[in-house]
C-alpha positions as CSV (number, residue, x, y, z in Angstrom):
1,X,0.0,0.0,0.0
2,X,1.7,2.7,-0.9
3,X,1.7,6.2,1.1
4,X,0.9,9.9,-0.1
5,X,2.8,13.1,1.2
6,X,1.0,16.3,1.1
7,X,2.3,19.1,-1.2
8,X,4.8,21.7,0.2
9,X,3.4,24.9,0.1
10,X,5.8,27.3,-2.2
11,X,8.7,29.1,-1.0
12,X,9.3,32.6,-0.5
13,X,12.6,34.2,-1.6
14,X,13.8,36.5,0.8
15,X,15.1,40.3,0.1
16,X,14.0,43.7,0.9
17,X,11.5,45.5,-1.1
18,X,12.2,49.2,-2.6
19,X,10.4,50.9,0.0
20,X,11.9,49.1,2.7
21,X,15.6,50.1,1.1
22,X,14.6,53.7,1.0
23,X,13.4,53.9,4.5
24,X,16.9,52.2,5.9
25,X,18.6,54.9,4.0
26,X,16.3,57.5,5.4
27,X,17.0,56.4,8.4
28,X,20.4,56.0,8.6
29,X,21.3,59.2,7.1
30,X,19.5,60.6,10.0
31,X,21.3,58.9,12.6
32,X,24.7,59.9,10.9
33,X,23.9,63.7,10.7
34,X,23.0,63.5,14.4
35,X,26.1,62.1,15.3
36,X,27.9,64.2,12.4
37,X,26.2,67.0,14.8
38,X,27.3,66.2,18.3
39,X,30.9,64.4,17.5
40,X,32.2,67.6,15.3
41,X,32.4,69.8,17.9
42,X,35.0,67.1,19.9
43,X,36.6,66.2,17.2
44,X,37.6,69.4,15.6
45,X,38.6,70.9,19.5
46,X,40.9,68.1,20.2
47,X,42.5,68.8,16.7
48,X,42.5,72.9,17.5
49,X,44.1,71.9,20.8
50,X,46.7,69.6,19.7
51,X,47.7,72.0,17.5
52,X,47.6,74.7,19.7
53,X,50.1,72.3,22.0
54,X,52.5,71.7,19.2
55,X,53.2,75.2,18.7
56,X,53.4,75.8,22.3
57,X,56.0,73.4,22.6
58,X,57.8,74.3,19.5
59,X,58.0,78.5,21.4
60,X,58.8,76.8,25.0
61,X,61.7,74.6,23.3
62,X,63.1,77.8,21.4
63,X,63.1,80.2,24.1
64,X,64.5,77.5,26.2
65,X,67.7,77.1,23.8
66,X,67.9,81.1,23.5
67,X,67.9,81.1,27.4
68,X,70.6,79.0,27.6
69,X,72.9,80.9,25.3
70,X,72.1,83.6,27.0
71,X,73.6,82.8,30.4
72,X,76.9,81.7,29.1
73,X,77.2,85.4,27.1
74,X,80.0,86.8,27.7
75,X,79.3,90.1,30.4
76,X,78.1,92.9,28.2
77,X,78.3,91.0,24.8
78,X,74.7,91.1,24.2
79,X,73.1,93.5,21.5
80,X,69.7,93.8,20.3
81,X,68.7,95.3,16.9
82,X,66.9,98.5,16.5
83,X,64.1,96.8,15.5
84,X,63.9,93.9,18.0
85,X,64.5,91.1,15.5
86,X,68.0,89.7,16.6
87,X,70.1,89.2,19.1
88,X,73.6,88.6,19.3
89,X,75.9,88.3,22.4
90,X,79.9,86.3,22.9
91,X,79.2,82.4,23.8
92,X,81.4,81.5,26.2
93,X,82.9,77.8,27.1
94,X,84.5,79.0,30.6
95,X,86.3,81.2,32.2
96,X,88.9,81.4,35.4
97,X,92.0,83.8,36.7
98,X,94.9,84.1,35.4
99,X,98.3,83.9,37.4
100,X,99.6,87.5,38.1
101,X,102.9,88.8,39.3
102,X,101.5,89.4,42.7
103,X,100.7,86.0,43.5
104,X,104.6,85.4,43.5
105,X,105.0,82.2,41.9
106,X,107.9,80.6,40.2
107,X,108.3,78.8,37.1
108,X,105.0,79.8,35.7
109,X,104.2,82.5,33.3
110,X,101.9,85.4,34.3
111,X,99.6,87.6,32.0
112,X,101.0,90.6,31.9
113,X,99.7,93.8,31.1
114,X,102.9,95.9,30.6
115,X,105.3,93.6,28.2
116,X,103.5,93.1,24.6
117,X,106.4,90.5,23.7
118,X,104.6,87.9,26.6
119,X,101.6,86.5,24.7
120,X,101.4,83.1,27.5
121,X,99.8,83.1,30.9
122,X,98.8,80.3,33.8
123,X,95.5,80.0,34.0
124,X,94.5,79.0,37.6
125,X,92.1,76.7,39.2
126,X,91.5,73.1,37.8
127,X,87.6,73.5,37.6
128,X,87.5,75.5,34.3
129,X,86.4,73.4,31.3
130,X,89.4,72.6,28.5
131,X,90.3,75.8,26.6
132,X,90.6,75.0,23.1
133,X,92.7,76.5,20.1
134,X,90.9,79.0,18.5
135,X,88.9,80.1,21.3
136,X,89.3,83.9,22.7
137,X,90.5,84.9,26.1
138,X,88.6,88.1,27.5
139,X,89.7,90.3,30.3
140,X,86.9,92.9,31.9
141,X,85.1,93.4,29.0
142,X,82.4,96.8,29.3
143,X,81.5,96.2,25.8
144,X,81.6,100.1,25.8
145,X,82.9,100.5,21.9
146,X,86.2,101.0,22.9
147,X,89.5,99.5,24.3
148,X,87.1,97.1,26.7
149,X,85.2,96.1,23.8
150,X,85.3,92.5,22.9
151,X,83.4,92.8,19.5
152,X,86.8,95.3,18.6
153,X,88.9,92.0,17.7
154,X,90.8,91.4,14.9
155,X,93.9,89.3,14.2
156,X,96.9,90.4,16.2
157,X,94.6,93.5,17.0
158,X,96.6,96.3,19.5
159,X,94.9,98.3,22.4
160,X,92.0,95.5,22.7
161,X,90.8,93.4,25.1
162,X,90.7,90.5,23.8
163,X,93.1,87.3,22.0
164,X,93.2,84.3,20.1
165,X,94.3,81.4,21.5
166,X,97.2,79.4,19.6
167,X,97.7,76.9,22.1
168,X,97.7,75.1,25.2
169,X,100.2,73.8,27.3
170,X,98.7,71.1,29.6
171,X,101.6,69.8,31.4
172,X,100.3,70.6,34.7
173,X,96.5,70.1,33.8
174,X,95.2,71.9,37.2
175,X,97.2,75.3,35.6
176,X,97.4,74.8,31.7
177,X,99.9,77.5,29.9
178,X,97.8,79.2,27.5
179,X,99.4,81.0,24.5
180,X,98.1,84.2,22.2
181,X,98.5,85.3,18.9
182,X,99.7,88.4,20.7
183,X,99.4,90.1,24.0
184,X,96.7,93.2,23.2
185,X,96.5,93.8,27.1
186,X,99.6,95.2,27.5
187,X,99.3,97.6,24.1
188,X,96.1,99.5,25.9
189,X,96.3,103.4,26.4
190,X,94.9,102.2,30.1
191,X,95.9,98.8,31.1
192,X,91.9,97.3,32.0
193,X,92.9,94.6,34.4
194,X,90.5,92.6,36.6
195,X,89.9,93.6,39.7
196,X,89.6,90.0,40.7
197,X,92.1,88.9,37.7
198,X,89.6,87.1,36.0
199,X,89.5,86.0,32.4
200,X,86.6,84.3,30.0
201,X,86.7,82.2,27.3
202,X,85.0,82.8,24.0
203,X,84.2,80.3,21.3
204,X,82.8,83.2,19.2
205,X,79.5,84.9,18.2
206,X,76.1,83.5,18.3
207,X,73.0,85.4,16.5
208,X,69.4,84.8,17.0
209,X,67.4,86.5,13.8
210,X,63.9,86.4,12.8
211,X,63.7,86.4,9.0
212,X,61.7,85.5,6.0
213,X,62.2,81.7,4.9
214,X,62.3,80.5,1.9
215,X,58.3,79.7,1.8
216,X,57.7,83.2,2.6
217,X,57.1,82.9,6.2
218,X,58.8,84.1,8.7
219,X,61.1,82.0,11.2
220,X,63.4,81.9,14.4
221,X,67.3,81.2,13.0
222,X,70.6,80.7,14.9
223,X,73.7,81.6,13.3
224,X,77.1,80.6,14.6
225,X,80.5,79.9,13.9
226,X,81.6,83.6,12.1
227,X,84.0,85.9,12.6
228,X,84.1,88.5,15.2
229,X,82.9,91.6,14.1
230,X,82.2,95.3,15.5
231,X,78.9,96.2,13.9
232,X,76.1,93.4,14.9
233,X,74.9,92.2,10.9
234,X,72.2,90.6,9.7
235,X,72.1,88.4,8.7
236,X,76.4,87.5,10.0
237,X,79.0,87.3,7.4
238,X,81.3,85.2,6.7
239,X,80.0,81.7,6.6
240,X,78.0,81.3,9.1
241,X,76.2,78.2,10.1
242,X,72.2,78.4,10.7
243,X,69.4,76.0,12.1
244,X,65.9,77.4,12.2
245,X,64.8,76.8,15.6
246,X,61.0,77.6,15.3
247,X,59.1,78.1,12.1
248,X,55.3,80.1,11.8
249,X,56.8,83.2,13.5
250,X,53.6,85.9,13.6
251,X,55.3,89.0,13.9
252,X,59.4,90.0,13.8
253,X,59.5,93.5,15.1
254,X,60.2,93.3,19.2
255,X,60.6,89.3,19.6
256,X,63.8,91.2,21.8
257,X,64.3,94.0,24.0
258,X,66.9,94.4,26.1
259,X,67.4,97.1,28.6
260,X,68.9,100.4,28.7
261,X,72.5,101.1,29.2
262,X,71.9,102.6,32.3
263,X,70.4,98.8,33.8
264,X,72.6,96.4,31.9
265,X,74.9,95.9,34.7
266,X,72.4,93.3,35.8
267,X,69.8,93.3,32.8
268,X,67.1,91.4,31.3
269,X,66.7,90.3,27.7
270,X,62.9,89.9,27.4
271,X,61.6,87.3,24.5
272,X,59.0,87.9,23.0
273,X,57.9,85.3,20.4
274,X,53.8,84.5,18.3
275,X,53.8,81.4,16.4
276,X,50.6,81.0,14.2
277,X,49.3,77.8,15.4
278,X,48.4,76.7,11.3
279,X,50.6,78.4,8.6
280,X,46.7,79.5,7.1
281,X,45.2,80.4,10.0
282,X,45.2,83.2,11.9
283,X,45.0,81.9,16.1
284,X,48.5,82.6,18.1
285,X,50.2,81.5,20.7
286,X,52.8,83.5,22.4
287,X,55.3,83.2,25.1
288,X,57.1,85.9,27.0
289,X,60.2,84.7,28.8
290,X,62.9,86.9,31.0
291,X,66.6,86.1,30.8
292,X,68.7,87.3,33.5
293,X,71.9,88.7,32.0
294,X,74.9,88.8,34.0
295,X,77.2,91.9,33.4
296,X,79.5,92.1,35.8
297,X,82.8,91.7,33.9
């Protein structure tokens, strides 16, 4: 006997009709122009402040550098531009006293400030850092534009205060023998000796400029590693080497000031520097910073 199966009713294929599509993309667009709404604001904040941060930074890390030149200038070596866009001061690598007749020792040479033909001293006191050849030794610079100006240097220069140094003798390392190109100190109309017969060594200039880049804005430059020279020039001759330091500067004019002759003996060199926080747009930042300058030669 054989068995019958009742017929399957037919199958429905499955989808989604037109309507049903449309409405899902109704729908969706709505929820994404709510959230478009709300998550904006956040989004684009966090991106104004991180790059409001970056520019902070990059100011705080180039006034820090400045300020640390700064301190190591030689006494009364700093000099601003008229227009407050540079800065350029005597780096120093260290300084100590030198050995004078007075102290009454034997064997040693003394600096002396009456004999041109003795161009080596004995530098005292073994806490000084290693003076190299090539660097400058200063005595009791004023930076006044004349015989106690160190800027007045030139190559076996008379009447100055300051000379080159050809070698050093470290036999006894705790008092190394330094030697000059020539002895300038004893060729002075006034002999300018320290009153606590100091000295300070000079590696050479250092310039801070704000200038136009090559992408037309402006930027925050060091130049080193050029010749002495009396008038402060912009940008330095004679081969100097530069490293921008901070890029997007706002505004040149005033970044420094420095004070007036009258309080340089213990001045401050105030920096004053606006990056834009987006090379389009027009939101600063700006940092102030004081550096104490210390004058006394």
């Amino acid at each position: 006997m054989s068995s019958m199966r009742a017929p399957r009713p037919p199958c429905r294929t499955g989808g989604f009709t037109l309507v049903e599509a449309i409405i899902v993309i109704v729908i969706v667009g709505i929820v994404g122009a709510i959230v478009a709404v709300f998550i904006r604001a956040p989004v684009q904040g966090y991106a104004d402040t991180a790059a409001r941060a970056a520019a902070s930074d990059e100011a705080d890390l180039a006034l820090r550098r400045i300020a640390r030149d700064l301190r190591l200038a030689l006494p009364n070596s700093v000099r601003v531009s008229d227009d407050g866009s540079a800065v350029e001061f005597l780096l120093t690598r260290t300084g100590g006293r030198y050995l004078t007749v007075d102290d009454d020792v034997d064997g040693f040479p003394v600096l002396d400030f009456d004999n041109p033909g003795k161009v080596s001293f004995t530098a005292v006191g073994g806490t000084m850092r290693r003076i190299e050849r090539d660097d400058y030794i200063v005595v009791y610079n004023l930076g006044s534009g004349d015989e106690s100006d160190a800027y007045r240097y030139a190559p076996l220069a008379k009447g100055v205060n300051i000379a080159r140094v050809t070698g050093v003798d470290e036999a006894s390392p705790n008092n190394p023998v330094v030697s000059m190109d020539s002895n300038p100190f004893a060729t002075q109309s006034t002999p300018m000796r320290s009153p606590s017969d100091r000295f300070q060594v000079v590696t050479g200039p250092v310039s801070y400029a704000c200038e136009r880049g090559k992408d037309g804005n402006s930027e925050l430059v060091r130049y080193w590693d050029y010749p002495i020279a009396p008038a402060q020039n912009l940008p330095p001759q004679g081969g100097a080497q530069r490293a921008v330091i901070a890029s997007r500067v706002a505004d040149c004019s005033q970044v420094f000031r420095y004070g007036s002759d009258a309080t340089r003996r213990s001045a401050l060199v105030i920096l004053n520097l606006a990056l834009r926080v987006s090379r389009d747009g027009d939101a600063l930042v700006r940092l102030v910073s004081q550096v104490h300058v210390d004058n006394t030669p």
